[in-house]
N, CA, C, O and CB atoms as a CASP TS submission, in Angstrom:
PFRMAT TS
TARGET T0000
AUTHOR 0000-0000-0000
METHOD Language model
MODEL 1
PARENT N/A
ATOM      1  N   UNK     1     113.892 100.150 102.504  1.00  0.00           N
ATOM      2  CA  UNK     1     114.272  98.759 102.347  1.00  0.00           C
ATOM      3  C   UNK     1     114.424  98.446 100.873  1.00  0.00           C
ATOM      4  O   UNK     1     113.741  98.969  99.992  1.00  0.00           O
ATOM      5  CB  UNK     1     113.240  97.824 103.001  1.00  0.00           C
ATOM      6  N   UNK     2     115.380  97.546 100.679  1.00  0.00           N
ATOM      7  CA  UNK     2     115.572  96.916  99.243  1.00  0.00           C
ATOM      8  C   UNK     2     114.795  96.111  98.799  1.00  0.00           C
ATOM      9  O   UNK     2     114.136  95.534  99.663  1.00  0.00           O
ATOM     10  CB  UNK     2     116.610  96.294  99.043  1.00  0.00           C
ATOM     11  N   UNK     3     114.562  95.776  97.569  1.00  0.00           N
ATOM     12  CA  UNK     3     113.135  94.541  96.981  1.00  0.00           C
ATOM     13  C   UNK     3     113.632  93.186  97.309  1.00  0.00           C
ATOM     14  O   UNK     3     112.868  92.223  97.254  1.00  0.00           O
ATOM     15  CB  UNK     3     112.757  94.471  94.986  1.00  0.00           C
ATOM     16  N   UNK     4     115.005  93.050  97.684  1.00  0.00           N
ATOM     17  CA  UNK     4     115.285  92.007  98.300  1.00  0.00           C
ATOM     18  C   UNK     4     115.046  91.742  99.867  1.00  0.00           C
ATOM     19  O   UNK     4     114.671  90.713 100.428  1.00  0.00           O
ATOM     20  CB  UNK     4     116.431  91.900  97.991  1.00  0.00           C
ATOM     21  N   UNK     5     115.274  92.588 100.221  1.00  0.00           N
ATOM     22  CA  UNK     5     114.748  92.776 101.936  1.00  0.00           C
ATOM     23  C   UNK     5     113.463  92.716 101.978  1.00  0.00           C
ATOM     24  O   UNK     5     113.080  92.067 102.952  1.00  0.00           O
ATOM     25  CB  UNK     5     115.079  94.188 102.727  1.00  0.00           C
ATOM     26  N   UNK     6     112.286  93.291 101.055  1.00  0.00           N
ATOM     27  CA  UNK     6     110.983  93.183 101.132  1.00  0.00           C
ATOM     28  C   UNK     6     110.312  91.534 100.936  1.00  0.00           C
ATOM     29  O   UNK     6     109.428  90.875 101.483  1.00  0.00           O
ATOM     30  CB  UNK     6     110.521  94.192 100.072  1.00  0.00           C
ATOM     31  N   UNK     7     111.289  91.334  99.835  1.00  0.00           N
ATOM     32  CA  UNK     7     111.002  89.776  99.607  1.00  0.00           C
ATOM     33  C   UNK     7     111.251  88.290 100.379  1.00  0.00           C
ATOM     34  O   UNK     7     110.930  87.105 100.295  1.00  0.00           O
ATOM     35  CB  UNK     7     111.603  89.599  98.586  1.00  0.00           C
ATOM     36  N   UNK     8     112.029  89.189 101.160  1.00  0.00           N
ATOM     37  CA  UNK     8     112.835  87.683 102.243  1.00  0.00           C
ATOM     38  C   UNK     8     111.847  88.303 103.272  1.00  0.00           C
ATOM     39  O   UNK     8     111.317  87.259 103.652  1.00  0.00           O
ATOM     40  CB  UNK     8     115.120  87.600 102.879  1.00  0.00           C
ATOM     41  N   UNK     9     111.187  89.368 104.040  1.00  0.00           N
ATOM     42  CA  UNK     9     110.067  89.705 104.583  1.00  0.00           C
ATOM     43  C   UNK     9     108.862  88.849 104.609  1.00  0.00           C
ATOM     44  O   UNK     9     108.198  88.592 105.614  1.00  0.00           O
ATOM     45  CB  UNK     9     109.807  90.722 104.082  1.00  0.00           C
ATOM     46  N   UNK    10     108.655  88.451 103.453  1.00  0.00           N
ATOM     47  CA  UNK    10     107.176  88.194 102.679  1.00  0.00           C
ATOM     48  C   UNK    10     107.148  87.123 102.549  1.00  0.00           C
ATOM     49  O   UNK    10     106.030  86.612 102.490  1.00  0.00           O
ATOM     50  CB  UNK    10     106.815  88.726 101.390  1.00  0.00           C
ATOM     51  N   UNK    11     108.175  86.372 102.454  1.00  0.00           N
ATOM     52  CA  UNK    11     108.626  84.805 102.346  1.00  0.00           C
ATOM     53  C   UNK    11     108.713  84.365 103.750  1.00  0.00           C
ATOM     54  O   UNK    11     108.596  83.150 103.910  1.00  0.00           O
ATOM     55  CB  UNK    11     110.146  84.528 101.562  1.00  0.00           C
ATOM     56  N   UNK    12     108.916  85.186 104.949  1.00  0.00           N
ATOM     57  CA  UNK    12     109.110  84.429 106.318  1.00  0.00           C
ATOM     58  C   UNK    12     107.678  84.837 107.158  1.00  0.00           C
ATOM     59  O   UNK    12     107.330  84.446 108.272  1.00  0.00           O
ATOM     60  CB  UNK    12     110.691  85.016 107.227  1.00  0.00           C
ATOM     61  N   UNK    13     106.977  85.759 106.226  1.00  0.00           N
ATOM     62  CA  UNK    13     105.672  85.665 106.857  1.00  0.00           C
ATOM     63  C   UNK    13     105.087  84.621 106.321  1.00  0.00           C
ATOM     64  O   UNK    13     104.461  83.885 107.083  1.00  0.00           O
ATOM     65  CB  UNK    13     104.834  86.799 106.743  1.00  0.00           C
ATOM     66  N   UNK    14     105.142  84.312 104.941  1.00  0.00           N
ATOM     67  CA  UNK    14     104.422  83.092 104.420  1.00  0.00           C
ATOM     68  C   UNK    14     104.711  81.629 105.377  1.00  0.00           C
ATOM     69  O   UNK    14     103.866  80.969 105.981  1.00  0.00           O
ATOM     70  CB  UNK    14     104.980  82.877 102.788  1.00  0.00           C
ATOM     71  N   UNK    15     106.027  81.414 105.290  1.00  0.00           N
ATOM     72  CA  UNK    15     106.505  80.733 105.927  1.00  0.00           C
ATOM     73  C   UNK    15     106.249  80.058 107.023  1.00  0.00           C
ATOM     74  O   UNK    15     106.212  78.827 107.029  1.00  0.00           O
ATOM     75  CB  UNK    15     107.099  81.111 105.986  1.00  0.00           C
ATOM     76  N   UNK    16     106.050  80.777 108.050  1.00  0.00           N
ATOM     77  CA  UNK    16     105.821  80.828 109.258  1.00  0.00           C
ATOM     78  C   UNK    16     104.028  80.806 109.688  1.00  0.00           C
ATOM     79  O   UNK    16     103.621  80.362 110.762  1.00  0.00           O
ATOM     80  CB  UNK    16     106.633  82.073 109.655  1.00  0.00           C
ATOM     81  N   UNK    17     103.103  81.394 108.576  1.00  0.00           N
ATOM     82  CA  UNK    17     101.976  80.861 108.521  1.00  0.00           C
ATOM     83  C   UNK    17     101.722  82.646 109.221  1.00  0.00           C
ATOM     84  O   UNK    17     100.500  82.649 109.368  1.00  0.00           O
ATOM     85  CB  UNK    17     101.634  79.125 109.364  1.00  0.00           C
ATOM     86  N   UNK    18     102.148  83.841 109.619  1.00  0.00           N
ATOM     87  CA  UNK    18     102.145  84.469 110.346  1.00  0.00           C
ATOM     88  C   UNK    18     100.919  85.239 110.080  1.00  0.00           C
ATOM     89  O   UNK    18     100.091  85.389 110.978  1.00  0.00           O
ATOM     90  CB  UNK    18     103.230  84.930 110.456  1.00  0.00           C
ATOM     91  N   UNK    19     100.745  85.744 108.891  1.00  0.00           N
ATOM     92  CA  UNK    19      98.930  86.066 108.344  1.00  0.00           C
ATOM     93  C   UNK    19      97.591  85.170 108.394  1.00  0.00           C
ATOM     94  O   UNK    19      96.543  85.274 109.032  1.00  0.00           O
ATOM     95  CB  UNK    19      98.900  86.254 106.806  1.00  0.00           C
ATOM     96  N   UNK    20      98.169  84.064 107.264  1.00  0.00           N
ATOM     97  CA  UNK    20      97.389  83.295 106.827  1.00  0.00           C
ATOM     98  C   UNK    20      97.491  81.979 107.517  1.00  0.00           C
ATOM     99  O   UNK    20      97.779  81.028 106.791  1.00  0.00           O
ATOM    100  CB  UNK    20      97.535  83.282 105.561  1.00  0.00           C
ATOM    101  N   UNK    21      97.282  81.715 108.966  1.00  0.00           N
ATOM    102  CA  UNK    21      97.034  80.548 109.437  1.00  0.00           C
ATOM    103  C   UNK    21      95.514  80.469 110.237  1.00  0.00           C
ATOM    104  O   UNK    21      94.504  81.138 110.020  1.00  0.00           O
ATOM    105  CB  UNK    21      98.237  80.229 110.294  1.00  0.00           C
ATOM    106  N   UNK    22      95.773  79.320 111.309  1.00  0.00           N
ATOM    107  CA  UNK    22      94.732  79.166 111.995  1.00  0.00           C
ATOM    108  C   UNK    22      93.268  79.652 111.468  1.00  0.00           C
ATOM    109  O   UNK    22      92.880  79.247 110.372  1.00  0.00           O
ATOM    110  CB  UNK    22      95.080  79.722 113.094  1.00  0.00           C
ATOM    111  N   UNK    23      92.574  80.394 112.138  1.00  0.00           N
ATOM    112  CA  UNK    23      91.141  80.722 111.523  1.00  0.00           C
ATOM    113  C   UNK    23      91.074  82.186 110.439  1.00  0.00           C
ATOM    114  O   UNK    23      90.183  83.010 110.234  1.00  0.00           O
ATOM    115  CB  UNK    23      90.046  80.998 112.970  1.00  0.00           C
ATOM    116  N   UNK    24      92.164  82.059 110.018  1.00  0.00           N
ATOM    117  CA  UNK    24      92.626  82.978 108.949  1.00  0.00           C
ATOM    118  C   UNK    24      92.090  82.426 107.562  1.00  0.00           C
ATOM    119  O   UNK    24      91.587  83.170 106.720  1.00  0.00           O
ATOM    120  CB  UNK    24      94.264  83.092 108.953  1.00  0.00           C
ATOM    121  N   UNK    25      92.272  80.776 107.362  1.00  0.00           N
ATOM    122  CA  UNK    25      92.138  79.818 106.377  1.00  0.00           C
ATOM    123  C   UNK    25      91.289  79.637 106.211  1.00  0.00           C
ATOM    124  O   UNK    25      90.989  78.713 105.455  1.00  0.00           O
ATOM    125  CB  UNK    25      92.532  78.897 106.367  1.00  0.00           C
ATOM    126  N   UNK    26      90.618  80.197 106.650  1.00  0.00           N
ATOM    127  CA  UNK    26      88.554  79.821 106.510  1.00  0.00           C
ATOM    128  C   UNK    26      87.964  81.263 106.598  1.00  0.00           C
ATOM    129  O   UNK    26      86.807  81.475 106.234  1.00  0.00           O
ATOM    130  CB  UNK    26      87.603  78.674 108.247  1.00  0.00           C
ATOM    131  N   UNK    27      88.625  82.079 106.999  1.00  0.00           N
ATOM    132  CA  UNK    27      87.918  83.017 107.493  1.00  0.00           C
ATOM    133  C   UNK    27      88.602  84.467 106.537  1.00  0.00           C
ATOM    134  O   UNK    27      87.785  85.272 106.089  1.00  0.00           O
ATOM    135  CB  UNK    27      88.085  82.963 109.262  1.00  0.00           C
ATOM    136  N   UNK    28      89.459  84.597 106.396  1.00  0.00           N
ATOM    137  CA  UNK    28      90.222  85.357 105.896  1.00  0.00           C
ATOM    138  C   UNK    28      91.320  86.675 106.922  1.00  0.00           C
ATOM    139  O   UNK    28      91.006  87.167 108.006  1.00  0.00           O
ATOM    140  CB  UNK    28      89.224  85.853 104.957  1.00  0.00           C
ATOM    141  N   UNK    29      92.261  86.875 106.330  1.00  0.00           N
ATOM    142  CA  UNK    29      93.398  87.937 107.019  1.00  0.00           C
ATOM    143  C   UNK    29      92.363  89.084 108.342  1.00  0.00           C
ATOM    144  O   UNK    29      91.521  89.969 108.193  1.00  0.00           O
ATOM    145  CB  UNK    29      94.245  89.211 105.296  1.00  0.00           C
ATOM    146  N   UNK    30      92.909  88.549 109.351  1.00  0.00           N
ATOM    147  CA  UNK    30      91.807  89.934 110.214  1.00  0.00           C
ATOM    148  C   UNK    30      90.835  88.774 111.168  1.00  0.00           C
ATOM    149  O   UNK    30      89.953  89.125 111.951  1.00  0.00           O
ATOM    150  CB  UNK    30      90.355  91.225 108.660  1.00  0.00           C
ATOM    151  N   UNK    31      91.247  87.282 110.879  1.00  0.00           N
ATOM    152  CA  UNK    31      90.017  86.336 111.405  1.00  0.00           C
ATOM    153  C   UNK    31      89.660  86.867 112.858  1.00  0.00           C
ATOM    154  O   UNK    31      90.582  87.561 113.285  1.00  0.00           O
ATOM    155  CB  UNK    31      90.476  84.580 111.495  1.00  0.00           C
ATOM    156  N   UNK    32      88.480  86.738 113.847  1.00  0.00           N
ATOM    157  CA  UNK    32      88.092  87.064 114.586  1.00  0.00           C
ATOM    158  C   UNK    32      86.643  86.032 114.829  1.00  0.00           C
ATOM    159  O   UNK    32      85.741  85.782 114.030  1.00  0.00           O
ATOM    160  CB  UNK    32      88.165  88.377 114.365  1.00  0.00           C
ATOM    161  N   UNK    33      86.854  85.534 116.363  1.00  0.00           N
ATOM    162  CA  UNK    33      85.682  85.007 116.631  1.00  0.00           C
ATOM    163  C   UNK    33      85.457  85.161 117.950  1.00  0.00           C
ATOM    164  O   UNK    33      86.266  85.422 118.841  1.00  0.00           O
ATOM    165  CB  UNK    33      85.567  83.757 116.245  1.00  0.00           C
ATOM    166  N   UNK    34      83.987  84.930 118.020  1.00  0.00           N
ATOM    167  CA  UNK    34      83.343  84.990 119.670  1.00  0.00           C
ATOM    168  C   UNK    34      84.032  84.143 120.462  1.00  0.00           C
ATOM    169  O   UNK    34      84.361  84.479 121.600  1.00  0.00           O
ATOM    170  CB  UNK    34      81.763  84.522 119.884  1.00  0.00           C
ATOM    171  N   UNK    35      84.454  82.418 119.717  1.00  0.00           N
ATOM    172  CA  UNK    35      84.791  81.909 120.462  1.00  0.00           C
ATOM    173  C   UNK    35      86.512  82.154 121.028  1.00  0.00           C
ATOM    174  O   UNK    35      86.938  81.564 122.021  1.00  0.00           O
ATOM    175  CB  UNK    35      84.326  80.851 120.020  1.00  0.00           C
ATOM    176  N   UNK    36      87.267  83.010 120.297  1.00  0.00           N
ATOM    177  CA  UNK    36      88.861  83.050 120.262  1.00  0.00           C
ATOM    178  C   UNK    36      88.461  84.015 121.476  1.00  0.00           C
ATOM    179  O   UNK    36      88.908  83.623 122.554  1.00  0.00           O
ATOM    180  CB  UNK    36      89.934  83.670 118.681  1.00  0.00           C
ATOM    181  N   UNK    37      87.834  85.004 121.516  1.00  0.00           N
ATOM    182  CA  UNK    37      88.065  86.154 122.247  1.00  0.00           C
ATOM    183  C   UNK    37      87.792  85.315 123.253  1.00  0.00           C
ATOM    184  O   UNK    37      88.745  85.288 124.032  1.00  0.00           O
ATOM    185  CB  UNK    37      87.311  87.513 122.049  1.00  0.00           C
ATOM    186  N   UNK    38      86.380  84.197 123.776  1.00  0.00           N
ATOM    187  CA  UNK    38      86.117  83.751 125.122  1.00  0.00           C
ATOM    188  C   UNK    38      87.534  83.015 125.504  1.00  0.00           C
ATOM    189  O   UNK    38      87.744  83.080 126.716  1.00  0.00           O
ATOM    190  CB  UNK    38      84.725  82.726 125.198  1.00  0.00           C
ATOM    191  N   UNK    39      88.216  82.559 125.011  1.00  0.00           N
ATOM    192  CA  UNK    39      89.767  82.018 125.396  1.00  0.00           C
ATOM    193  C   UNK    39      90.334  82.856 125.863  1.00  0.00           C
ATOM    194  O   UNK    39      90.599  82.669 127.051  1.00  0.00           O
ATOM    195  CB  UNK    39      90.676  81.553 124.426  1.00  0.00           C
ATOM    196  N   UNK    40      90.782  84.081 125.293  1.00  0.00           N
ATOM    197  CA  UNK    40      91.672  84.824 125.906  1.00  0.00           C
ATOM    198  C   UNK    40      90.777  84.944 127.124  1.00  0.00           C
ATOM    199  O   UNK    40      91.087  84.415 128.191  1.00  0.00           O
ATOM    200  CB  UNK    40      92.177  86.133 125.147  1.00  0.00           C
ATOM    201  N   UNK    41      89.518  85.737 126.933  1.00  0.00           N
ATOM    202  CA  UNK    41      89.283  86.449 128.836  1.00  0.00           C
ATOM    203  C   UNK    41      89.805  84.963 129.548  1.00  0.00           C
ATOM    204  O   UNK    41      90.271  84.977 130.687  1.00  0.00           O
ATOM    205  CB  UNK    41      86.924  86.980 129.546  1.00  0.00           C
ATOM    206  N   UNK    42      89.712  84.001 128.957  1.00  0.00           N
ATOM    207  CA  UNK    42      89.727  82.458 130.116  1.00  0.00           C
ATOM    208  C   UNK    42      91.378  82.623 130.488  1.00  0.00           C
ATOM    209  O   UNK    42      91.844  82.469 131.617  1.00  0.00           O
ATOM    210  CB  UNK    42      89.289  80.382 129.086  1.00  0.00           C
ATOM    211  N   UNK    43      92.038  82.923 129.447  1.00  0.00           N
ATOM    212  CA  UNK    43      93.655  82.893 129.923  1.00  0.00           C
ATOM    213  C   UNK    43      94.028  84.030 130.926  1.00  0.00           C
ATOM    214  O   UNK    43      94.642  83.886 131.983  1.00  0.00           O
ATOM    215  CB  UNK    43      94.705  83.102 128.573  1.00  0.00           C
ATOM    216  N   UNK    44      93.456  85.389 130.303  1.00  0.00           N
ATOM    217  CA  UNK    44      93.525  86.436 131.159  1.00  0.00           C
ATOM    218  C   UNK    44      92.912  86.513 132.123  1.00  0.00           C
ATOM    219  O   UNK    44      93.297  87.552 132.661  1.00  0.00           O
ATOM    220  CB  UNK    44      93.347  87.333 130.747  1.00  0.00           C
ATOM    221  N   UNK    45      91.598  85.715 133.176  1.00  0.00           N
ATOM    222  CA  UNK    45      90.971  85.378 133.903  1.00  0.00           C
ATOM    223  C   UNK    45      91.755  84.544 134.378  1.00  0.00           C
ATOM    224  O   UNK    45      92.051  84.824 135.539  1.00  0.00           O
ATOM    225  CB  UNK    45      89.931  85.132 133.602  1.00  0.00           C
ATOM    226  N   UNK    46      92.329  83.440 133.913  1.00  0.00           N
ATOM    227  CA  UNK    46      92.757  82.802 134.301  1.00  0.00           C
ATOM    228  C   UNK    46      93.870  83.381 135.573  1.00  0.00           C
ATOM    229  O   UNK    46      93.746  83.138 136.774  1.00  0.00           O
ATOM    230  CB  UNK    46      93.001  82.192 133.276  1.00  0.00           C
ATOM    231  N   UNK    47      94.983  84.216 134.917  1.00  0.00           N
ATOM    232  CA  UNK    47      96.596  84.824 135.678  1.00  0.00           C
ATOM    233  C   UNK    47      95.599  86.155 136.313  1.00  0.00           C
ATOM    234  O   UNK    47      96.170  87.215 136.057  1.00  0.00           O
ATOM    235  CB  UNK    47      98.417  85.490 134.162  1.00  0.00           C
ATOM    236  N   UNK    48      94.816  86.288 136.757  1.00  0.00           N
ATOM    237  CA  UNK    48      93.943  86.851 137.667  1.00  0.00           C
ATOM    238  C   UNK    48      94.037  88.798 137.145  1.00  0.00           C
ATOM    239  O   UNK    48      94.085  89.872 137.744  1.00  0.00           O
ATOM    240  CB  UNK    48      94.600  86.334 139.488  1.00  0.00           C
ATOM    241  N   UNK    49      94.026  88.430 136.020  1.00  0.00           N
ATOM    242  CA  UNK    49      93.910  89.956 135.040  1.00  0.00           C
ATOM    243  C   UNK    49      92.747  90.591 134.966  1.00  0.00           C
ATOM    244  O   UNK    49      92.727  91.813 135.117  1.00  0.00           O
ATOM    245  CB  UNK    49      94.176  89.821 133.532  1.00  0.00           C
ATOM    246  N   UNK    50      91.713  89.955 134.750  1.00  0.00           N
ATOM    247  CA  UNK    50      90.628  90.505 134.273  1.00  0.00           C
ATOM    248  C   UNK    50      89.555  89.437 135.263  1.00  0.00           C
ATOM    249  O   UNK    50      89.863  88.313 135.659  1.00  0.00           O
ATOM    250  CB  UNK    50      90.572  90.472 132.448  1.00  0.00           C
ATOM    251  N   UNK    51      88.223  90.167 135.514  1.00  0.00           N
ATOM    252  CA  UNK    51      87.587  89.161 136.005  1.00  0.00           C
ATOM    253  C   UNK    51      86.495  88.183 134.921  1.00  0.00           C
ATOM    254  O   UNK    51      85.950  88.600 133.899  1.00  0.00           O
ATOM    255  CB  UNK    51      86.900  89.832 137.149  1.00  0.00           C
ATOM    256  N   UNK    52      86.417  87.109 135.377  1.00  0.00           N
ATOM    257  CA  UNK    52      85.795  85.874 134.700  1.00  0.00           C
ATOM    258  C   UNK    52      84.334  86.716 133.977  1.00  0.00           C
ATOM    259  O   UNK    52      84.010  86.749 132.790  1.00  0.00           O
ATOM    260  CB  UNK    52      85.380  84.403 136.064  1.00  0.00           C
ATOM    261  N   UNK    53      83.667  87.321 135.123  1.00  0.00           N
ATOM    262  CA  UNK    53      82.568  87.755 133.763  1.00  0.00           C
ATOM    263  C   UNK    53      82.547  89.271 133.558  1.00  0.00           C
ATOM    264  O   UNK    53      81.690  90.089 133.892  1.00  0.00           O
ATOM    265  CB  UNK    53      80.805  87.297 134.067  1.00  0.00           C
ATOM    266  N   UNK    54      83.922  89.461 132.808  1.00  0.00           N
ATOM    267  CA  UNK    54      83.949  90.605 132.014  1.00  0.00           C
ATOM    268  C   UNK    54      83.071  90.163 130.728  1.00  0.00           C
ATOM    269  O   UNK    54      83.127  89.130 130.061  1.00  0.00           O
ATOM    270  CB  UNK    54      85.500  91.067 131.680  1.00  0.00           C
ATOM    271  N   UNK    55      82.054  91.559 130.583  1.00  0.00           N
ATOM    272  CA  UNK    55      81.387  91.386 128.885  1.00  0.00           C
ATOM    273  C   UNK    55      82.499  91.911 127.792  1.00  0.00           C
ATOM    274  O   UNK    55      82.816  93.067 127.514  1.00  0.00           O
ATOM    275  CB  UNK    55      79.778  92.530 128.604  1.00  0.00           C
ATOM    276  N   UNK    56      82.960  90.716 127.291  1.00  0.00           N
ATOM    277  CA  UNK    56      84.040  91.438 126.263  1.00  0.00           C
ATOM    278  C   UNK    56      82.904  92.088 125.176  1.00  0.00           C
ATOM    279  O   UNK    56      82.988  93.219 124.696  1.00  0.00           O
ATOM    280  CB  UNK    56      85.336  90.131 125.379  1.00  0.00           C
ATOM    281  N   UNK    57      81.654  90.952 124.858  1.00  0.00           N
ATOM    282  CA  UNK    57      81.225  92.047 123.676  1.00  0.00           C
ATOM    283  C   UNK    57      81.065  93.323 123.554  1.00  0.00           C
ATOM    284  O   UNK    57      80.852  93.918 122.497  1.00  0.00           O
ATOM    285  CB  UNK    57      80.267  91.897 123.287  1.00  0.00           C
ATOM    286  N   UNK    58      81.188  93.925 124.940  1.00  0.00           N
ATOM    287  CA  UNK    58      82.014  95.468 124.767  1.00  0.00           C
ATOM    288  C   UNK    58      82.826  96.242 124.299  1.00  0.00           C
ATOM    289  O   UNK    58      82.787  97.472 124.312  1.00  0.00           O
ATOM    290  CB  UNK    58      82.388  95.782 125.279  1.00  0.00           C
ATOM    291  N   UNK    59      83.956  95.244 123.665  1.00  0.00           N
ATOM    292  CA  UNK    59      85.349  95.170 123.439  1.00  0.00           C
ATOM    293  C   UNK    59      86.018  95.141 122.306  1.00  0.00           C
ATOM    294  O   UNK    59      87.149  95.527 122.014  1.00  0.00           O
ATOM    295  CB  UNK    59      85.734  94.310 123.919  1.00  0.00           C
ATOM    296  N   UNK    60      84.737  94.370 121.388  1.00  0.00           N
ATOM    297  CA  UNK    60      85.212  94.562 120.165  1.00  0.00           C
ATOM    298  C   UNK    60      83.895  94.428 119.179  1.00  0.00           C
ATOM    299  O   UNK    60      82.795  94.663 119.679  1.00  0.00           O
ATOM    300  CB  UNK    60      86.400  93.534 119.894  1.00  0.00           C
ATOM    301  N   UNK    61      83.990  94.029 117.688  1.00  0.00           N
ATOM    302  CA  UNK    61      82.634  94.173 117.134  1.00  0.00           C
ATOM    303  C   UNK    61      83.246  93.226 115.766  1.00  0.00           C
ATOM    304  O   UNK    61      84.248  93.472 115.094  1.00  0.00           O
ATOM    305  CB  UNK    61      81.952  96.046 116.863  1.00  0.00           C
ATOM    306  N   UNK    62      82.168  91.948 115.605  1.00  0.00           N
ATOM    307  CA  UNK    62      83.002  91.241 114.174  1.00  0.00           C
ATOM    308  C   UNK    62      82.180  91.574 112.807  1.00  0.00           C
ATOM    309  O   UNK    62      82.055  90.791 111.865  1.00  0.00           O
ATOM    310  CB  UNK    62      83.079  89.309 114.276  1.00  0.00           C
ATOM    311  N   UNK    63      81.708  92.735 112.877  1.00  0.00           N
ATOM    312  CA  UNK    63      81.332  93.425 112.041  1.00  0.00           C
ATOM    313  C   UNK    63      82.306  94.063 110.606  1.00  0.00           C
ATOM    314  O   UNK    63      81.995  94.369 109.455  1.00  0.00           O
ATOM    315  CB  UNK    63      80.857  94.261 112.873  1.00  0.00           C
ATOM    316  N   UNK    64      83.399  94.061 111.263  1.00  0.00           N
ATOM    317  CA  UNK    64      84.670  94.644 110.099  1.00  0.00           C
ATOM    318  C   UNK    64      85.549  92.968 109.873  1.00  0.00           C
ATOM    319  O   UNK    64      86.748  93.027 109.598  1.00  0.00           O
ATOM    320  CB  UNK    64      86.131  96.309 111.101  1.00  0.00           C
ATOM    321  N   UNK    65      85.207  92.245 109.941  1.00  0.00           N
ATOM    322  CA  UNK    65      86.076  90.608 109.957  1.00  0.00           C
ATOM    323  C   UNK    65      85.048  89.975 109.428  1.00  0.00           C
ATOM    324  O   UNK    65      83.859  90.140 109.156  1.00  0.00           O
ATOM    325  CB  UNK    65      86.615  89.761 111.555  1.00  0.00           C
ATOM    326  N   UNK    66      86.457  88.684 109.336  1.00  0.00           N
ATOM    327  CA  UNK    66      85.892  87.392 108.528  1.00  0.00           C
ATOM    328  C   UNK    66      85.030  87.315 107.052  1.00  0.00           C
ATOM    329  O   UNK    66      84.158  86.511 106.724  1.00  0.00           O
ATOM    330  CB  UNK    66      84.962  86.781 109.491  1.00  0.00           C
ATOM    331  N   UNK    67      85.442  88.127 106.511  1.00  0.00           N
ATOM    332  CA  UNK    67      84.998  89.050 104.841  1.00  0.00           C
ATOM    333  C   UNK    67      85.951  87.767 104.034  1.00  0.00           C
ATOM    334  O   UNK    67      85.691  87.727 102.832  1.00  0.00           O
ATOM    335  CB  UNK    67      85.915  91.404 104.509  1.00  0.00           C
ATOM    336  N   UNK    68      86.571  87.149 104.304  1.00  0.00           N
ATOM    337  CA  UNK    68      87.572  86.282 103.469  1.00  0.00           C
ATOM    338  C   UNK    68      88.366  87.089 102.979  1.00  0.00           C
ATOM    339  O   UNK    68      88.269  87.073 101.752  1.00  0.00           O
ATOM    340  CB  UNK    68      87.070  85.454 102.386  1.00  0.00           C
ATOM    341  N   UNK    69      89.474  88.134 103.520  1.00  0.00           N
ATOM    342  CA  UNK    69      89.853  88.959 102.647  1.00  0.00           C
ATOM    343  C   UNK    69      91.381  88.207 102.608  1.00  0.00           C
ATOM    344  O   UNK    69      91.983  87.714 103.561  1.00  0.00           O
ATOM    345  CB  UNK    69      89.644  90.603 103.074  1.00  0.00           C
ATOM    346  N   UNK    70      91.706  88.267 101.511  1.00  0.00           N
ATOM    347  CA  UNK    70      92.989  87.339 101.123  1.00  0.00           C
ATOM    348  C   UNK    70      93.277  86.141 100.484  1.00  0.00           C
ATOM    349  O   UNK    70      94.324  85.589 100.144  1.00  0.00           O
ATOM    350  CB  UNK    70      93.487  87.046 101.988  1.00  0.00           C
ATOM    351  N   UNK    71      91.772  85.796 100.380  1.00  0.00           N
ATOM    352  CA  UNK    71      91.800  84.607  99.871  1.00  0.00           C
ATOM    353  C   UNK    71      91.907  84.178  98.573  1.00  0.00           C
ATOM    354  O   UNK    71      91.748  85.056  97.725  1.00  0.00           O
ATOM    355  CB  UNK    71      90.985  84.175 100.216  1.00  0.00           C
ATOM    356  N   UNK    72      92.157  82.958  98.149  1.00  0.00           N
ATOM    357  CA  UNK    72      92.054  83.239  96.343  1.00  0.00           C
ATOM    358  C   UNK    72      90.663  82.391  96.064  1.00  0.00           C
ATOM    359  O   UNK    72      90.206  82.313  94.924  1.00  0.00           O
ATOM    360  CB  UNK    72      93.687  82.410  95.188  1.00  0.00           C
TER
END
């Protein structure tokens, strides 16, 4: 890719909030919470994917997140 192609890249991620939004802004690039993950099983519970008391804390670990990384 060209430094112009990289740059119109980098500008429509900014843009668009696509890194750095939602609990990204407090939390930093990588955000992750107990409570985001209980939403999804609720959505995916919900369309009859997964059952209601799956233990996600199986699933993942916020041990590597929410470091603020990105922030200034």
């Amino acid at each position: 890719m060209t430094d112009d192609v990289i740059a119109y890249g980098i500008a429509a991620l900014k843009k668009h909030g696509v890194v750095d939004s939602g609990e990204a802004k407090t939390l930093g690039i990588g955000a992750m919470t107990d409570a985001r993950w209980k939403e999804f099983l609720a959505t995916m519970a919900g369309i009859g994917l997964y059952p209601r008391d799956l233990d996600l804390t199986k699933a993942y670990t916020l041990a590597f997140v929410n470091r603020k990384v990105g922030m200034k």
